[in-house]
C-alpha positions in Angstrom: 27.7 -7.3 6.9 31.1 -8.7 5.5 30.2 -7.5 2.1 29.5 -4.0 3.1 33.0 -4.0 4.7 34.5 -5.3 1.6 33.5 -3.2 -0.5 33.0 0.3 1.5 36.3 1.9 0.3 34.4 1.6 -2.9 31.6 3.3 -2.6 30.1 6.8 -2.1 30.1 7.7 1.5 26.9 8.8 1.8 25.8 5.0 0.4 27.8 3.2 3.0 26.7 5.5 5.8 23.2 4.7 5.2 23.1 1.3 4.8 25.2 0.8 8.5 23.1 3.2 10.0 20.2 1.7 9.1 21.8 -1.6 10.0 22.5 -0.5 13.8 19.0 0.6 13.8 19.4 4.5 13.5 17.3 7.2 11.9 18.4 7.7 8.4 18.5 11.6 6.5 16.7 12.7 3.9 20.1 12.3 2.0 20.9 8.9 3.3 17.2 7.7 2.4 17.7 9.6 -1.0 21.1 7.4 -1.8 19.8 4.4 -1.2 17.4 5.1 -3.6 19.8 6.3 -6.1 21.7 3.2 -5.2 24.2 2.5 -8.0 24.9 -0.8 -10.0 28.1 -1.8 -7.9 25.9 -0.1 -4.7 22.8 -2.4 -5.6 23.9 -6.3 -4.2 24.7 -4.7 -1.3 21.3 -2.7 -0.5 19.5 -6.0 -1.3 21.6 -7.9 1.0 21.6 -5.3 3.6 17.5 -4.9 3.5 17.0 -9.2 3.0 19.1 -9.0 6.8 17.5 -6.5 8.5 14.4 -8.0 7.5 15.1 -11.2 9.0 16.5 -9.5 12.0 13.4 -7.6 12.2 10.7 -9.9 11.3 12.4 -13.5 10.9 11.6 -15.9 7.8 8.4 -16.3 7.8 6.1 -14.7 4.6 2.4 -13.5 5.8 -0.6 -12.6 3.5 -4.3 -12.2 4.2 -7.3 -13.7 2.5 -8.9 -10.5 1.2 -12.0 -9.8 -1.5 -11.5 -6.1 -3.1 -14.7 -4.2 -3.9 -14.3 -0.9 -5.5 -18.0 0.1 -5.3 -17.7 2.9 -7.6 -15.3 3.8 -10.6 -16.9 7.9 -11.0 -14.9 10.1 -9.8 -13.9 14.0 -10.0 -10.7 13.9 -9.2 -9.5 13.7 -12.7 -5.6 12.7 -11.9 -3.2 12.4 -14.1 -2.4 8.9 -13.5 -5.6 7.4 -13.4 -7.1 5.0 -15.9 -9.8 3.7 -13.6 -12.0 6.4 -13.0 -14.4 7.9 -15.2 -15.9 11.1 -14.7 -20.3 11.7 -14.2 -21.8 10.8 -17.5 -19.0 9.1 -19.5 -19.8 5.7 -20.8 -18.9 2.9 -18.5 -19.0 4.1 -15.4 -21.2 2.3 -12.6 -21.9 2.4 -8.6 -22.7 -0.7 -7.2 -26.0 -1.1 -5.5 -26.2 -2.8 -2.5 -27.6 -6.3 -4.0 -24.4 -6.5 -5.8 -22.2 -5.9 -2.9 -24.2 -8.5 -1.3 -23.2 -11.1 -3.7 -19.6 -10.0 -3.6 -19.5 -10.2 -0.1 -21.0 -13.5 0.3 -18.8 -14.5 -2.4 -16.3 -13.6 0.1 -17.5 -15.7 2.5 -17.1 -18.8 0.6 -13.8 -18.3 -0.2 -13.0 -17.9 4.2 -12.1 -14.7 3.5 -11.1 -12.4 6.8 -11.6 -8.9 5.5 -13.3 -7.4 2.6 -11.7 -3.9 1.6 -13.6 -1.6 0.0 -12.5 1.8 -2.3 -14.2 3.8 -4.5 -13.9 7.5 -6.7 -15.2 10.8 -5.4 -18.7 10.2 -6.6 -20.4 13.2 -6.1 -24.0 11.4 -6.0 -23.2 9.6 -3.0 -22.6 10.5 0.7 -22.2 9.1 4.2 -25.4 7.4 4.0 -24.3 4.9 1.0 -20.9 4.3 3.2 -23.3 3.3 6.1 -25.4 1.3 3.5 -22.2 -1.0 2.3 -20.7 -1.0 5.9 -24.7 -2.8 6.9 -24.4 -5.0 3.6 -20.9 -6.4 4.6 -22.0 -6.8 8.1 -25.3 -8.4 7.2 -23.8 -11.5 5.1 -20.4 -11.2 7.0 -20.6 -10.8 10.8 -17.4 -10.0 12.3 -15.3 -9.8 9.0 -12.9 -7.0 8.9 -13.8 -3.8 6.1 -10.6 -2.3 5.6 -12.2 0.7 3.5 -12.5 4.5 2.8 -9.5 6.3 1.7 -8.3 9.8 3.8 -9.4 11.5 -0.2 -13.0 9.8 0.2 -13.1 10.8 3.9 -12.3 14.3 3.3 -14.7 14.2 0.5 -17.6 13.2 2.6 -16.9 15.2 5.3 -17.2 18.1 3.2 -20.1 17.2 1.5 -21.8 16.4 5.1 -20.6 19.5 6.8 -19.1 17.1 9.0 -15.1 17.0 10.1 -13.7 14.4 9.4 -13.2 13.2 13.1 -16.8 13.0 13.2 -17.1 10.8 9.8 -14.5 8.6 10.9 -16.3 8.5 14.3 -19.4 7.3 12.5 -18.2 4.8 10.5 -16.4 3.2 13.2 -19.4 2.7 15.2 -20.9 1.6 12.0 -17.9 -1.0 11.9 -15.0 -0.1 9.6 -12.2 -1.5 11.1 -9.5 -0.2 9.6 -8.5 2.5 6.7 -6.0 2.4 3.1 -3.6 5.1 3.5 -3.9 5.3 -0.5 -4.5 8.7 -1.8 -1.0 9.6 -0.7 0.9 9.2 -4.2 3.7 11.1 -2.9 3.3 13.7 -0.2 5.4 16.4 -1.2 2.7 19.2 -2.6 5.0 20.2 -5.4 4.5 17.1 -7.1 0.8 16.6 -6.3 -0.3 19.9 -7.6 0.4 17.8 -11.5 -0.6 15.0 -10.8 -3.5 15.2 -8.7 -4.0 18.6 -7.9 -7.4 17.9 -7.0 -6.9 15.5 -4.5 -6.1 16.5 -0.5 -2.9 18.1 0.0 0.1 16.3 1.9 -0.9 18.4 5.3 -4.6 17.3 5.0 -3.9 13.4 4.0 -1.6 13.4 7.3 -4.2 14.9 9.9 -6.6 12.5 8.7 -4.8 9.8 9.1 -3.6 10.7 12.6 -7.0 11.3 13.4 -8.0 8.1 12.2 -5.2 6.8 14.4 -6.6 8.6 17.0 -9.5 7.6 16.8 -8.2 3.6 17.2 -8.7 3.0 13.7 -5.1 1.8 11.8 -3.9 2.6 8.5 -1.4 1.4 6.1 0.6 3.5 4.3 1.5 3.6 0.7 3.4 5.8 -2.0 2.9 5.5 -5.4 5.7 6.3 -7.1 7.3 6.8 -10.7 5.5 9.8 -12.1 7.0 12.9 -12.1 8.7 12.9 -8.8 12.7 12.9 -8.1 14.7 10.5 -5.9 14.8 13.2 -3.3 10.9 13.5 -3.1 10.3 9.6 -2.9 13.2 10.2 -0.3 11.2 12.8 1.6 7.7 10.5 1.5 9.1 8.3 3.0 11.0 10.2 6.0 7.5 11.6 6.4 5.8 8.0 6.9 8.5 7.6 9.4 7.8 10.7 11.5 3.9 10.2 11.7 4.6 6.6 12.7 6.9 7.2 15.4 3.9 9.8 16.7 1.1 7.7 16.1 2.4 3.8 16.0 -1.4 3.3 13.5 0.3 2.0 10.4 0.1 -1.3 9.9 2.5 -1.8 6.7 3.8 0.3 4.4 3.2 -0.9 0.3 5.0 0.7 -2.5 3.3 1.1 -5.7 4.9 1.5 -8.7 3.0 3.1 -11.3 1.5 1.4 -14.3 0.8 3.3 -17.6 1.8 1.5 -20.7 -0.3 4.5 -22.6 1.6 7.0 -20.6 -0.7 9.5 -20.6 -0.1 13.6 -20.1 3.1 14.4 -18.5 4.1 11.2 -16.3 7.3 9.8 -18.0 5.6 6.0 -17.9 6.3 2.5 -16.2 9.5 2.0 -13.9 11.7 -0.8 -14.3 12.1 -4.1 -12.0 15.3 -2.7 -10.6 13.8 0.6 -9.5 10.5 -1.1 -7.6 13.2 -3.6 -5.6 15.3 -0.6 -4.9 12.3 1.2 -3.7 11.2 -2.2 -1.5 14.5 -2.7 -0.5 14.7 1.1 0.9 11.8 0.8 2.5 13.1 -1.4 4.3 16.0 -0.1 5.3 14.7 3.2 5.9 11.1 2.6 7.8 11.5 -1.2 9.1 12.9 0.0 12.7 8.7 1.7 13.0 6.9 -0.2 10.3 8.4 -3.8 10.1 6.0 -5.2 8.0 6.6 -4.2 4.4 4.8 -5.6 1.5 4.9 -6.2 -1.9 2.4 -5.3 -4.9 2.1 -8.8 -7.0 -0.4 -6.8 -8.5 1.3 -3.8 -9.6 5.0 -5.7 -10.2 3.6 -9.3 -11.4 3.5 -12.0 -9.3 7.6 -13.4 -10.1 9.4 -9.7 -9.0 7.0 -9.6 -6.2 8.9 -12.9 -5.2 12.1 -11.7 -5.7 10.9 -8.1 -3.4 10.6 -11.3 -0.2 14.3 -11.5 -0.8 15.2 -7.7 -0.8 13.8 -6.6 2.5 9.6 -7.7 2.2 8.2 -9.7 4.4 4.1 -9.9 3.3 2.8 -10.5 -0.3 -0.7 -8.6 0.4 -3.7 -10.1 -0.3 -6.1 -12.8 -2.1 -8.1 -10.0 -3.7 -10.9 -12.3 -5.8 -11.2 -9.2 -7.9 -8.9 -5.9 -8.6 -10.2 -3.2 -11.1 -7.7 -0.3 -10.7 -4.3 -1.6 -11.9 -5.8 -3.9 -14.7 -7.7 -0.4 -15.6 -4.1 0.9 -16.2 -2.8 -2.2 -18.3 -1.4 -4.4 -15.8 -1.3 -7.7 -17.0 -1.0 -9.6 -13.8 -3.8 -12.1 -12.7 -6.6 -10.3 -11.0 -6.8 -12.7 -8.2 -4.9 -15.5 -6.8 -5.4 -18.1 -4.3 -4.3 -18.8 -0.7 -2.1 -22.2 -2.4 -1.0 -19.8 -4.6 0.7 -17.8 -2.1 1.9 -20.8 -0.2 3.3 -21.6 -3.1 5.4 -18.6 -4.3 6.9 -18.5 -0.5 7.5 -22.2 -0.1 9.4 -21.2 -3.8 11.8 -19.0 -1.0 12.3 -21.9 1.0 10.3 -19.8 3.6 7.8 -20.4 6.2 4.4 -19.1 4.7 1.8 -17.8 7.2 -1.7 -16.5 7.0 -3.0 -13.6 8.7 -5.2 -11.0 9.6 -5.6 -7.8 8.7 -4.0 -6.4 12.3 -0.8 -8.6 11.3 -2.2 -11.7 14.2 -0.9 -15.1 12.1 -3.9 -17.6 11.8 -2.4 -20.2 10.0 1.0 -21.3 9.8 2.3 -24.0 6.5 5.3 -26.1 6.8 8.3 -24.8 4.5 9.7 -26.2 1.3 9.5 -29.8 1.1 
């Protein structure tokens, strides 16, 4: 990285240090991690360039994203967190659970569209158990045989499990046979307790949303892993999420990709200090990268949480997948986002081809089914 050497007798040590380590493929501290973060406006050109390298080094030019329908089957929920404008709680106005006819449609809408997984996510409804997870898991396979249900977060695991009596092993267990094939690692926000006990101190603690996803990992059923940051949180705790990604992927190898979300609240409810800036979420990408790409080298960007033109800037600071299709996303335009709530496959091609960059489809598992030629 000429740059880097140009400029290092400029910078804060700790900066530089990171940004080489990270480049000669070492393990990066909580304090490195925490200063890239923190990156400042003469520090920032070169964290972009620095992640946009290792990326290629890591995972070459080409873009991937997958063909997807979202289905969140059920918007009650009891959590009640602090950052939520989606769910509503048993009894208000507006909130519905989705009978199985209308997954049907969805699903079959789906399948006209050559989707290759359906994801499915819902609240903490506490009218519904294992049995209505079997039901939709049967209604996807019925219209759908042999699409991939990337569904059930740890949260609604742990929820069912405790509503069963079951442990969560043996729900997970279940619903693989019953054919989930792989599992959101949302419900995470940031895993450092102190900051989940305001904004969701309802929800699983850090310890909890880990064992169930190494179980689930375990248990041959992958993950990605997300954070879901701008809240309440400091650099240092979106520092020490992400070390923590690290650690469980280095014992488990189950994650697939790791998203960063920023969050949306242009009401700005309670005590979270509101929406982050474009600078911040390609810091946070560009980080990622950096910090996690050596044991998770597929990072993607959120064109539905940062809008589809700073999601294609994020290919150029260390990403390397734009997510999926969707056909339909409730939570984010719940909040205010004012993105599209879909977009299609040429779409995609489109944005990447925008990069002068190979766009690819793929599957859920990362395995590219269709490549398209580059820019004209």
């Amino acid at each position: 990285m000429i740059l880097l050497k140009e400029r290092s007798e400029d910078l804060g040590s700790v900066f530089t240090e990171a940004v080489q380590l990270a480049l000669e493929g070492g393990r990066l501290s909580l304090e490195q991690a925490a200063s890239l973060l923190d990156a400042s406006e003469g520090e920032i050109p070169i964290l972009f360039s620095a992640a946009d390298a290792l990326r290629r080094r890591q995972v070459g030019d080409t873009v991937t994203f997958v063909v997807n329908r979202n289905i969140n089957f059920t918007n009650i929920c009891t959590c009640g967190c602090s950052f939520c404008a989606f769910s509503k709680r048993p009894g208000d106005p507006g909130g519905y659970l989705l009978s199985m006819d209308q997954v049907r449609r969805k699903v079959v809408e789906a399948r006209k569209a050559g989707a290759t997984e359906v994801c499915i996510q819902g609240g903490i409804n506490p009218s519904i158990g294992l049995d209505y997870y079997l039901d939709l898991l049967a209604a996807i396979r019925d219209e759908m045989p042999g699409v991939h249900v990337h569904g059930f977060s740890p949260m609604e695991i742990e929820s069912v499990a405790k509503k069963e009596g079951l442990s969560p092993e043996e729900v997970l267990q279940i619903l693989r046979e019953a054919g989930l094939g792989s599992m959101p690692g949302t419900a995470a926000e940031i895993l450092v307790d102190e900051v989940r006990r305001v904004i969701c101190p309802r929800k699983l603690s850090s310890d909890r949303w880990e064992e169930i996803v190494k179980t689930a990992h375990r248990l041959g059923i992958p993950s990605t892993a997300t954070i879901m940051y701008g809240t309440v949180e400091t650099v240092e705790q979106r520092a020490a999420h992400l070390l923590r990604i690290r650690r469980i992927q280095e014992e488990t190898g189950g994650f697939t990709e790791f998203i960063p979300l920023p969050f949306i609240d242009p009401h700005r409810r309670g005590h979270v200090k509101g929406a982050t800036s474009g600078v911040e979420d390609l810091k946070m990408i560009a980080a990622s990268r950096l910090v996690l790409g050596r044991v998770v080298p597929n990072i993607q960007v959120s064109w539905v949480k940062m809008g589809v033109k700073l999601a294609q800037v994020g290919l150029v600071c260390g990403a390397n997948d734009l997510g999926g299709t969707l056909m339909e996303e409730n939570i984010s335009h719940s909040a205010g986002a004012t993105t599209p709530t879909s977009l299609r496959p040429e779409e995609m091609v489109g944005l990447i081809r925008g990069l002068d960059r190979r766009a690819a489809q793929r599957d859920t598992l990362y395995r590219i089914l269709k490549t398209f030629p580059g820019k004209s």
